[in-house]
Every structure is written in structure tokens, then in C-alpha cells.
N, C-alpha and C positions, 0 to 999 in steps of 0.2 A: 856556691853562688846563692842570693837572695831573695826571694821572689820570683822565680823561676821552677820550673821542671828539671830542666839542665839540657833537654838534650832536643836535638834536631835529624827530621827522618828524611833522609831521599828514599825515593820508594819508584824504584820504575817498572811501571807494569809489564812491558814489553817482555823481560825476561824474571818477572815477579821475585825480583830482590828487595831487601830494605837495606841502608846503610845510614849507621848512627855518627854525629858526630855531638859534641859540645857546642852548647849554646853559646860559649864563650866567645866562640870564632867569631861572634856578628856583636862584640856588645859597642862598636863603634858608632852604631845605626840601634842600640838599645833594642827595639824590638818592630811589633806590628807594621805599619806601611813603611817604614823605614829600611828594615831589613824585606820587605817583599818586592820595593821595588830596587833596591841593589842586587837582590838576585834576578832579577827577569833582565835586568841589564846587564849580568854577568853571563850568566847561562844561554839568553835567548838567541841562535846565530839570526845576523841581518836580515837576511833571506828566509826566514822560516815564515812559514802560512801560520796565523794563530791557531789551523786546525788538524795542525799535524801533529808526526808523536815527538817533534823537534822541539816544538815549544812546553815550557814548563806552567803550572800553576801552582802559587803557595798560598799553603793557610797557615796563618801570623797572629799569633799571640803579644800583648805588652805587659811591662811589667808590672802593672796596676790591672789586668784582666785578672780577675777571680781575686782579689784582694776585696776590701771592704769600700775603695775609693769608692766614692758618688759616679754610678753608670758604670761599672767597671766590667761590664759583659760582652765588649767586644769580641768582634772575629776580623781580622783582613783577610782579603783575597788579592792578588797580584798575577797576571799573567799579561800575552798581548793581545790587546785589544781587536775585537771578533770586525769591529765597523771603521776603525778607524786607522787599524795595522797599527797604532801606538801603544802607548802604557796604556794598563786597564788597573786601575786598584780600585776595591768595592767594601763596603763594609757592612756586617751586619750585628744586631744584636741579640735576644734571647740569653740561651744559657750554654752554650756549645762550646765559646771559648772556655770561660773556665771551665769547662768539664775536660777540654782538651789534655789544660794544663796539670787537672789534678788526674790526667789518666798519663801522665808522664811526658808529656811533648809542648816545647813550645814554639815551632813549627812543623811542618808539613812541607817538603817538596816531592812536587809529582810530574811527573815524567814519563815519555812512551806511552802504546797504548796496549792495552788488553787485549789477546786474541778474541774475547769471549766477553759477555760483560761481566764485572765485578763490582762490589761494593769492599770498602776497607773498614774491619773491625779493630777499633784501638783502646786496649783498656789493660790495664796492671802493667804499663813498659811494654808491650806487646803490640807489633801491628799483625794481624793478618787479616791476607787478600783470600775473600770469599765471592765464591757463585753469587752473581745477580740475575741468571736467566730466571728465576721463577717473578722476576718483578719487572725484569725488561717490558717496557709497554704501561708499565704502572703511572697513575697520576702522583704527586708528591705528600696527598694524605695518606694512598694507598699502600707507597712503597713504606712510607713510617710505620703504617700499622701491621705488615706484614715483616719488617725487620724484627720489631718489637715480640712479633708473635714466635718469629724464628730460633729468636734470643732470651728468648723467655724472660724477657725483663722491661718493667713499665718507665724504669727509667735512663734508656741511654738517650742520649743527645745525637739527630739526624738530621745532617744536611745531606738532601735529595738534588736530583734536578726530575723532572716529570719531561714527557713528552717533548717540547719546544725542545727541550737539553738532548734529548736523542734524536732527534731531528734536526738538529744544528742551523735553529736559527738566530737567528743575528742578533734577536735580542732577549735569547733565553738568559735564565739568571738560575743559581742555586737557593733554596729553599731552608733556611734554616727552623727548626721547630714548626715545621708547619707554616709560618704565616711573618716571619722574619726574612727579609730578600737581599742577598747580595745580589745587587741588580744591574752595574755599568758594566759596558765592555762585553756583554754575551761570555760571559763565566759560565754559564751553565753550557752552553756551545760549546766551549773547549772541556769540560767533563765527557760529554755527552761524547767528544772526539775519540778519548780515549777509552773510552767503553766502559767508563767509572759513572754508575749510578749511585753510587753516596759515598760519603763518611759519615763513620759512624763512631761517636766515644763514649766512654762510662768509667768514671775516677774515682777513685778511691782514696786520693792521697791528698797532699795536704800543702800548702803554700808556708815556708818560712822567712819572715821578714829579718831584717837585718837589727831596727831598732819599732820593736812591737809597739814600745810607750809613745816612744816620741809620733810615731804615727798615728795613732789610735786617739792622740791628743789632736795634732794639728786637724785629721781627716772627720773630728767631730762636729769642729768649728766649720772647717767645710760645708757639714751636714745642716747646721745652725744658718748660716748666712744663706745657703740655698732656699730650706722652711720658710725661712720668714721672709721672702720676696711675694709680693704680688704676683709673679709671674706663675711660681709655682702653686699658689692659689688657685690660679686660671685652671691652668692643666688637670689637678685636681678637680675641677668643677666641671670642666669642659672638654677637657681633652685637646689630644691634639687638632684635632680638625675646628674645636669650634673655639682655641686661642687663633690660629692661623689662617684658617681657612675661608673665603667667603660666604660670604650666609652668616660668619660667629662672630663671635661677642663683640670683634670689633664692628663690625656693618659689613659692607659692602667693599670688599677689597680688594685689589687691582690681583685680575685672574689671568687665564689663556682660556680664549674663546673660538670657540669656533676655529679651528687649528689656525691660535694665534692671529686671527684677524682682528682681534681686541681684546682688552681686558675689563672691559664693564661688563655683566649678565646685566637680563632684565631683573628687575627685581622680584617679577612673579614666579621667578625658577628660583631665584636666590633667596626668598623666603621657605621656602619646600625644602631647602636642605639644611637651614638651622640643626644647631649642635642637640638644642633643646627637643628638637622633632625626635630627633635619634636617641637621645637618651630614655625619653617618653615612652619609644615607640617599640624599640629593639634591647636596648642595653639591659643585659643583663649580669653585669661585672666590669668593673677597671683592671686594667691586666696593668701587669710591668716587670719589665726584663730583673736581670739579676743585678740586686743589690741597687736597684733606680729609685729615686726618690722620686720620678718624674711623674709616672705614671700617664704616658700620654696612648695608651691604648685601651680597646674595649673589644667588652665580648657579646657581639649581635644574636638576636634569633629574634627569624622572620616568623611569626605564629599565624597571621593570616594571609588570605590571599594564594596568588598564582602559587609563589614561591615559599608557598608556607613549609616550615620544619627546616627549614636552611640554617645554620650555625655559621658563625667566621668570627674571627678576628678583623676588628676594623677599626674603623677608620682613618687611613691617614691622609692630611690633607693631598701632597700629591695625586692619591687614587680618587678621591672626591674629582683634584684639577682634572686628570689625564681620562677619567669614565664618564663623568659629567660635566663642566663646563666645555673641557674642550671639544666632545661631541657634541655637542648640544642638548644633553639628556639629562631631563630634570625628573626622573623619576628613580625613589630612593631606592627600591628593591631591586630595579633591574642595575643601580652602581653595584651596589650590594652584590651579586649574583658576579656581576662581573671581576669585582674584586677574587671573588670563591674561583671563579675559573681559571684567571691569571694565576692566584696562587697553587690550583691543581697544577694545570700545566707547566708552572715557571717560567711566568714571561715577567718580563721589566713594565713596570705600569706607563715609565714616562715614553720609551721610545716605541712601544705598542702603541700607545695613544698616537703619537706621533703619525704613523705610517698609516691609522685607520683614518685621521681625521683629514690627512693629508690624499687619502683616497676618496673621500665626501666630498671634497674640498675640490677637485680639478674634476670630477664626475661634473658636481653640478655649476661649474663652470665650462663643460662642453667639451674638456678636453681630454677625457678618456666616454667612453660609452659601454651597452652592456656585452658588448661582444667580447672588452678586455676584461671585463670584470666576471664575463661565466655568468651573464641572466641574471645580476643583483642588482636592484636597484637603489642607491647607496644616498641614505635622505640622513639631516640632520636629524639628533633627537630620537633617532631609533632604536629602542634596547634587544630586540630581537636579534636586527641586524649586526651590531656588536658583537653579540654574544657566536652569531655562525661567523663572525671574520674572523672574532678569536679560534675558533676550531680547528675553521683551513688555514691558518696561518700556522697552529703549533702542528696539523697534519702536514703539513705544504701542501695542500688539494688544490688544484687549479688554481684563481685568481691568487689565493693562500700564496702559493706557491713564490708569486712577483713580491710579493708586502713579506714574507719570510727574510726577507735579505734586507730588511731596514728600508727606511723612506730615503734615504741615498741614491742605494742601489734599484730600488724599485722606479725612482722617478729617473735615472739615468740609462734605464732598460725600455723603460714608454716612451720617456722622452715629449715630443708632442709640446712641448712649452710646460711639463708640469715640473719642469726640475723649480722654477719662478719658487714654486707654492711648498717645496718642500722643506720642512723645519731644520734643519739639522746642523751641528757644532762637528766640523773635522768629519764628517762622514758618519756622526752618531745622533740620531732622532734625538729631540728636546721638546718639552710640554712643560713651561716653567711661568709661572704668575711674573707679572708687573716688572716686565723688562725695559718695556718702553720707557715706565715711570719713574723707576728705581737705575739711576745709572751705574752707581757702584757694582748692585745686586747685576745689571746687565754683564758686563765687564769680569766679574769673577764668573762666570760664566760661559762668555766667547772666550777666555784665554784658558779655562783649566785643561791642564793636560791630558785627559782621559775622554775628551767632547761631548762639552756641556758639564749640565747638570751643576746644585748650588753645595757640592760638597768641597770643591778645591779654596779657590779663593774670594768666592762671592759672599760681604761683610752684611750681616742684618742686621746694622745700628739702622740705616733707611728707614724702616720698616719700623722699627721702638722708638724715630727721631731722637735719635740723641741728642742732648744737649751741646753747642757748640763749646763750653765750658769741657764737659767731660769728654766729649771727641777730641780736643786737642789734649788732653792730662792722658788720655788712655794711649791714641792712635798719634800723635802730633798731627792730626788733619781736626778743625773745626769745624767743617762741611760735611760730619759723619754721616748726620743725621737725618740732611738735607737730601733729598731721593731725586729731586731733579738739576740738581747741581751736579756738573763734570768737572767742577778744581777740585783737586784733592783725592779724589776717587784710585788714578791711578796709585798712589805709594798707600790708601788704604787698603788694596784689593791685593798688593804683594806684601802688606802685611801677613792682611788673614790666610797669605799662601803658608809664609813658615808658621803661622801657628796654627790653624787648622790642622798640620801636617806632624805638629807635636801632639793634640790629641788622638789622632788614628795610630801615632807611636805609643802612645803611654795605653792603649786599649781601652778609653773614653768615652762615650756617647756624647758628640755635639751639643746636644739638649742642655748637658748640665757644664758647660762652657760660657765661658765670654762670647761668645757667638747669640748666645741665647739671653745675656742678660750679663751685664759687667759685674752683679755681684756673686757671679760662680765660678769654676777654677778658672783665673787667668797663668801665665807662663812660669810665675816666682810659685805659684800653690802649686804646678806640675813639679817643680824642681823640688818642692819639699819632701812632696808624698813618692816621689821615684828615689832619691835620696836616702829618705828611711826606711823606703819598702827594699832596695837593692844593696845598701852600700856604698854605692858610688855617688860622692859627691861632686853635687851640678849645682849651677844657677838660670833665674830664667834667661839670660842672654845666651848662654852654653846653648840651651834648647829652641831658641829659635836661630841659633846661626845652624843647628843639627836640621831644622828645620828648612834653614836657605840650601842646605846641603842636597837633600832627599829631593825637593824642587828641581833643582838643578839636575839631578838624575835622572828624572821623567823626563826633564826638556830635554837632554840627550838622548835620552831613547823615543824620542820624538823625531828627532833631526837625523839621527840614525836611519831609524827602521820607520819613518812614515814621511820626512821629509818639510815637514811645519814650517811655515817660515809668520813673519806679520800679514800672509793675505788670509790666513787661518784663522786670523784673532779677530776677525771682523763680524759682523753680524748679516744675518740672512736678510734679502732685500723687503719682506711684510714688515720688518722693526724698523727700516729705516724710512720706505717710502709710505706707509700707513699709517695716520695717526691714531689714537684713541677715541673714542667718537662721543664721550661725554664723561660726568661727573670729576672728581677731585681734580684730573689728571689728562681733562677733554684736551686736546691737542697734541700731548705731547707723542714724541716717537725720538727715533736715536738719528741728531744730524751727525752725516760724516765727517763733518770738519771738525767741529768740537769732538769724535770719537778719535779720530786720528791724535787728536793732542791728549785725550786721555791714555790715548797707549804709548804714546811716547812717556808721559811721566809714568805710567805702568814698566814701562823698559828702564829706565832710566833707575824706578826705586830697584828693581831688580841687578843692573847694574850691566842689562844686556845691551847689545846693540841696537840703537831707534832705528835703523833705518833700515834694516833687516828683520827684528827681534829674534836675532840668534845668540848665541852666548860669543863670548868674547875670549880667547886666550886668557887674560889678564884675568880675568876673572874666574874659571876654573882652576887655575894658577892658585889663584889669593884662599880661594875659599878648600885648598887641597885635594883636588879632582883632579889629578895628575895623569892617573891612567885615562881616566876619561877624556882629558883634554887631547891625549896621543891621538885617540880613537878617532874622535871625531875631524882632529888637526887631518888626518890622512885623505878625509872626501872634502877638503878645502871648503868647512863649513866655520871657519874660526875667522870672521871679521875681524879683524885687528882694533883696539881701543884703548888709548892710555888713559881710563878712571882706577879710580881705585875703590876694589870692589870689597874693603872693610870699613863702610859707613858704620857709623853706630847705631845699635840695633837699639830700639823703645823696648823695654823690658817690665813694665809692669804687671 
């Protein structure tokens, strides 16, 4: 095999075995999110709590991770989802995946739990399961540098979880390289379950491609077309935060405010976070993952002040949205700080944000007081404050304790009217800019299977306004680009489902996609470079019907083990009954009637049922989800529907 490891580990702590098999068994699903969540749907029973030793978590390698493709440093994670009892797939970058693959593996399934804790050492075709009690209790810069010291070696690759992850709460996430987050689904919660404080790799070996030339040819031109985009100019100049983020280069950009009660800031907070402040003030290097052209990361130190001698990796735009606008806190060193904590601990920036701003938010609306809160008194704009919620929340310490279990659980436990105010997609906290504004960008977002969050099917053409000329040549929708328009949006948003879903299989960074800019890898440049990197010849159509496939597998284990139906895909009552209260986009919010018709041509491009948004017989049928179809046929969740669900896929 080509481009590959070859081999695949089940590893269950329970009774501290490993069993090997061949990569081969999964090349249906090729690799990464593809094969991670066909196994969490194979393996995972109905019934199992995401925090048991029932439930599985895999780490997923693609055929293009550690290759020379553009972003090719993927990692996936797949398990069930800690908030929402559904799929959870998460992804992060750094250098971890390919160090996986060249230490012999291109997955990871893990299983059961440890009597005791453990970390897993994997390097030369070798796993083993070592003692982690000297680091139990460790934050995740700690636990890195004390692996490092154990192993006497400065360079393995470690994914942590920190506290939150041992404390199991809802919205811990695993840490990769320090300052890399696989972050949806409470991933580090289900670690932290099984008593596994890290993975750890270190490789040696080497990737062979199938045809070296022909790849090394196409994947230059790749390189070529990406350089010479404006886009990546930005990045380079600015970074991530100050291409995307408000306060940068573009102005003033439709954010979450104040947990989601708008998206304009004032502008006197919104000038204090320019990209330009930052680079001025803290930067002290451009970071970037392996093999990324992108470079949308930096490396901070705070020299003066409270917080002086602080180092991080920073900034990316969500942690700017989720520690500053959405609190209300325009102060850079105390984002800063709180960035550094979240990553000690391992909390998810978005759904943290979520549950703190959503506890600000019905405080000083009257309907919680400080008696529930344990003597805090919870004021916009407060970095201190912040900084002790995050504490109790990764200890669960009293008030901690209620906001540990996600703003869901936490407003359905006070109750008092504050469920109204809390953010959240399917049971999982969300801190997402310009939903109001942006319909599409809304839309891939209430429907992705994992709740929330812009990594499923939510399209940033909005956001670049694409041309109606190249929104119809690329997406067959001319309305790409248009942010407050609802025609078109649905069969745009179940586009970006199968192709988004070909990047986290091929082991890709988003960034350096069609998602990011139409002149980097679109689906016929996956098929080329998987192609010559494997052997197995594909086209872009092959890959994103592989794409309607792996979709379609998450909605099953949706309707399965968490029960979704179309009252799921809807949005929280601030997006609908709130307008935006000035600038580009003053008025608008999401009307129901018009959303309803977007999800039906949302269902319709999909090929599910409108009136349910269930999957259809016919359609698991067509698309060869056969066993799947059994499964789910038996809890009579299979609406009957005579389409026919081999429309012709757009393939450019």
C-alpha cells in the first residue's frame, strides 16, 4: 500500500492489549473522518454514555497527512459526542499526525478504561501503555514537558488532555503540540474517561508514494496557485485573526457579542484588538503547522504589565470571538491569558465562551443571583472574572460545578427562564460571528452533525462575496456570495457537507481549500494528489459521492444514538427574535419562514425527507448504506420517499 503506514491499532485499556490489523480493511472510507466515523457507528452500542468504557475514540490519519500536499498535518478524532450523545468528529493540526504515520500507524482505536492512569507511547511499530500517575493532575504544557523529560527526547509529538479532560467536563478537548485543539464533542472528556492522559508518537519511517513524479509535479502547481493569491498574502501579513477576525484588515465584521445578542462591537473595543496592535505589541514569530503554506498562527510574549513574561501561541480568530467580543472584554492581555489557560486546561474556546457568557448574560438579566453563582458577581467585560470561571469550571468547584456540563445542561438544571438565553446547536454551546447576517454560513451550522460549530457544512463564499458568475461555475448556486439571501443557500450548504468531509478524509487543513479561496485544492486536485499519492485511481465525483456517504453516516448515528429529527436544525430563539442593532447588516436576524424553506432545499439537495429531515430508504439504498439502512429501518425511522437520490454531483 501507498502512502500509508499499513496498519491499524485497537488498543483496549481495560485489559491493556493491542491488536493489529491492516489499513486495507478501511480503504472504502480512504482514511481520516471517513474511516472515524464508520467506526464509532460500527463499534459504538445505542445505549452506551459517551463516558463509559463502551464507547470508542479514534485517531485518523489521511492519505495525504505527512505527505508534501499543502496543510497536510492533519489529525481526526471520532467518538460520541460528550453534549449532544451524537457523532463527535474534531480535527486538529500541528505535526502529530504525520509523526503518527511515520511511527507506523494510520489509525488509533481505543477502548475501555484504565484501572489507573496511562499515557500511550507509539514509536518504531510499537505501542505501549505507560504509567501516567506522576502527571495525573498535570495542566497540558506540564504534562508535555514532563513526558518529554521521561523519554528523553525533545522531539515526540503529544496529545494531552489537562484537567477539564480529567474532570470530565463537557467541553474539554485534547491538546495537541501544546496550543493545536481538537475541540468539539468533549474529546478530551472521553480520554479523560478512560483514564488515558495522552498519546504520545515519535517516527522514524518514511511515506511511499505510488507515483513520486507525477505528484511532486501536480502538488507544486498546487503550491503555485495557492502563493500567488491575495488571500495568502493576508495571512502572511496578518494572520489569522487579522484576515478574519474583527478589528482586521477587513474593518469591522459581523462578530458574537455579548453571548450572541449582536454582532456589531463598539468600535472603541474593536480598534484595541487590531491585528497591527498585536503584531506591534506581542509577536514575536509566525508559526505554522507542517508542511502549511498558510501560516495563520503567531507566537506572543507579553513583556510588560500585570501579565508580563507570558508566552502562547495565538491568535486565532474564534478565541479573540469566544474571550473577547463575546464577553465583552476588550482587553488584549487578559484574551491573551485566557487563551494560555484554556489551552493549560483543555477547554474548547467556543463552547466555554458559550456557558460563561451565557452565565453574564441571565445574571444580569435577574434570573439567576449570587446565591447560584457562590458570591460572584458576573459583569460584562471582566478579565479577572473569566479567568476564576475558567478555574471552577476545569475544577468543577461550586458554581464551576453547574457551567461544567455545557450551557445546555447548565440552563436546564437553573431553569428560571434562562434555557431562553442559552446558545447552543443539538445540546453543544456555540460562539460563532455573523449568523444573523450570513444565511448560508447560519445554516451549515444549525444542521452539522456534531452541534454547531463552522467546520461541517457552513460555505465562506458569504464572507469573500463571491461573484454570482463564479458561485454558479463552482457551486451551481449564483447566490454564493450574497450573505443575506436564503435561495440557494440550502443545496450550497449540503454541498460544502460532502466536500468539507473530503478534506478531513484526505488529512487537509480547511485553510488551504476551496472553502478558503476557489483558487486552492478544490475536489478534481484531491482526486489527483490521493491518486498518485495511493494508487488508487479516483475522480472529483468518486470523492464527493464518498463524501455524501460519510454524511450520511453521522446522520445515522444521529437518529440512532441521539434521535435528531428537523426540530434540531433550527436555530436558538436571540438569532431569530433579535435583530442586529446597526451597521452593514442593522436589522437583519434569521425569519422562520424563510428558514424553514431553506431547509427544505437543505433536505431536498440532500435527498432526505422535508418533512421530517430523516434519511429516506431510497436513499441509503442508492447511495449503498445497506446495513445502515437495516439499522435504522428497525426503530421505524425510515420515511418512505420515492426520489432518486443519484442527482449529479458538481465536481469541479
Amino acid at each position: 500500500m501507498f502512502s500509508v503506514a499499513g496498519k491499524v491499532a485497537w488498543i483496549d485499556l481495560s485489559n491493556k492489549t493491542v491488536i493489529l490489523e491492516s489499513t486495507e480493511s478501511y480503504k472504502n472510507f480512504i482514511g481520516g473522518r471517513g474511516v472515524g466515523s464508520y467506526l464509532v457507528f460500527k463499534e459504538v452500542p445505542e445505549r452506551a454514555h459517551p463516558l463509559s468504557p463502551e464507547n470508542i475514540i479514534t485517531f485518523n490519519t489521511g492519505p495525504l497527512t505527512g505527505t508534501l500536499s499543502p496543510s497536510s498535518g492533519r489529525i481526526n478524532i471520532s467518538t460520541k459526542n460528550v453534549a449532544t450523545q451524537g457523532i463527535s468528529f474534531a480535527n486538529a493540526g500541528g505535526y502529530f499526525g504525520p509523526e503518527m504515520k511515520y511511527a507506523g500507524f494510520d489509525h488509533l482505536i481505543i477502548q475501555g478504561k484504565a484501572e489507573k492512569p496511562v499515557y500511550l507511547f507509539i514509536h518504531d511499530n510499537i505501542i505501549d501503555i505507560k504509567s501516567a500517575e506522576n502527571i495525573w493532575g498535570k495542566d497540558v504544557w506540564e504534562t508535555e514537558e514532563l513526558i518529554k523529560e521521561e523519554l528523553s527526547d525533545e522531539k515526540i509529538r503529544v496529545a494531552a488532555i489537562g484537567q477539564a479532560g480529567e474532570n470530565l467536563v463537557t467541553m474539554a478537548c485534547i491538546m495537541f503540540d501544546r496550543s493545536r485543539a481538537s475541540g468539539w464533542g468533549g474529546c478530551g472528556a472521553v480520554m479523560g474517561s478512560k483514564n488515558l492522559k495522552a498519546v504520545v508518537v515519535r517516527g522514524k519511517g518514511y511515506l511511499e508514494l505510488y507515483n513520486p513524479e507525477s505528484f511532486m509535479d501536480y502538488n507544486s502547481r498546487i503550491w503555485e496557485r495557492i502563493l500567488n493569491t491575495d488571500t495568502i498574502r493576508l495571512f502572511h501579513e496578518y494572520g489569522n485573526l487579522g484576515t478574519s477576525g474583527a478589528g482586521g484588515i477587513f474593518g469591522n465584521l459581523a462578530q458574537s457579542v455579548r453571548n450572541m445578542e449582536d454582532e456589531i462591537w463598539e468600535a472603541e473595543k474593536t480598534l484595541k484588538m487590531r491585528e497591527i496592535i498585536f503584531k506591534e505589541k506581542y509577536e514575536e514569530r509566525k508559526l505554522a503547522d507542517f508542511c502549511c503554506p498558510i501560516n495563520c498562527s503567531r507566537f506572543y510574549h507579553i513583556k510588560e504589565g500585570k501579565f508580563s513574561g507570558h508566552k502562547l501561541e495565538a491568535l486565532k480568530t474564534n478565541v479573540y470571538r469566544a474571550f473577547g467580543t463575546n464577553i465583552d472584554l476588550s482587553s488584549r492581555e487578559y484574551i491573551l491569558l485566557a487563551n494560555e489557560m484554556a489551552d493549560r486546561y483543555g477547554m474548547n474556546c467556543d463552547s466555554l465562551s458559550a456557558v460563561v457568557a451565557w452565565a453574564i448574560d441571565v445574571y444580569q438579566r435577574g434570573l439567576i443571583d449570587e446565591e447560584i453563582t457562590g458570591g460572584l458577581d458576573l459583569q460584562w467585560g471582566d478579565g479577572d472574572l473569566q479567568l476564576k470561571l475558567f478555574d471552577i469550571i476545569a475544577f468543577r468547584r461550586g458554581f464551576g460545578d453547574i457551567l461544567a456540563q455545557g450551557v445546555c445542561r447548565a440552563s436546564q438544571k437553573i431553569g428560571r427562564g434562562t434555557e431562553k438565553y442559552a446558545m447552543h446547536v443539538k445540546g453543544h454551546g456555540i460562539c460563532e460571528q455573523g449568523i444573523r447576517s450570513h444565511k448560508g454560513w447560519a445554516l451549515g451550522i444549525m444542521t452539522s452533525p456534531i452541534g454547531g460549530g463552522h467546520l461541517a457544512g457552513a460555505p465562506n463564499t458569504e464572507q469573500r462575496r463571491l461573484s454570482p458568475e463564479l458561485g454558479m461555475h463552482y457551486f451551481g448556486v449564483p447566490t454564493a456570495g450574497e450573505p443575506t439571501v436564503y435561495e440557494g443557500k440550502g443545496k450550497l450548504v449540503a454541498w460544502f457537507d460532502k466536500y468539507k468531509a473530503i478534506a478531513d478524509i484526505a488529512g487537509v487543513c480547511l485553510f488551504a481549500t476551496y472553502w478558503m479561496d476557489i483558487s486552492f485544492i478544490g475536489p478534481n486536485d484531491f482526486a489527483e494528489l490521493i491518486s498518485d499519492a495511493t494508487g488508487e485511481k479516483i475522480n472529483g465525483k468518486d470523492l464527493l459521492e464518498l463524501g455524501e456517504k460519510v454524511v450520511n453516516i453521522e446522520k445515522a448515528f444521529n437518529t440512532l444514538h441521539a434521535g435528531f429529527t428537523r426540530k434540531d436544525d433550527r436555530p436558538p430563539y436571540k438569532l431569530t427574535e433579535i435583530p442586529i442593532s446597526s451597521g452593514e447588516f442593522a436589522g437583519e436576524r434569521l425569519l422562520p419562514d424563510k428558514w424553514e424553506k431553506m431547509l427544505d432545499e437543505y433536505y431536498d439537495s440532500h435527498n432526505w425527507d422535508i418533512k421530517t429531515g430523516l434519511q429516506t430508504h431510497e436513499c441509503l439504498e442508492n447511495i449503498g448504506l445497506h446495513d445502515i439502512k437495516n439499522r435504522i429501518e428497525k426503530l421505524g425511522k425510515l420515511p418512505s420517499q420515492e426520489v432518486n437520490c443519484c442527482k449529479k454531483v458538481t465536481n469541479q
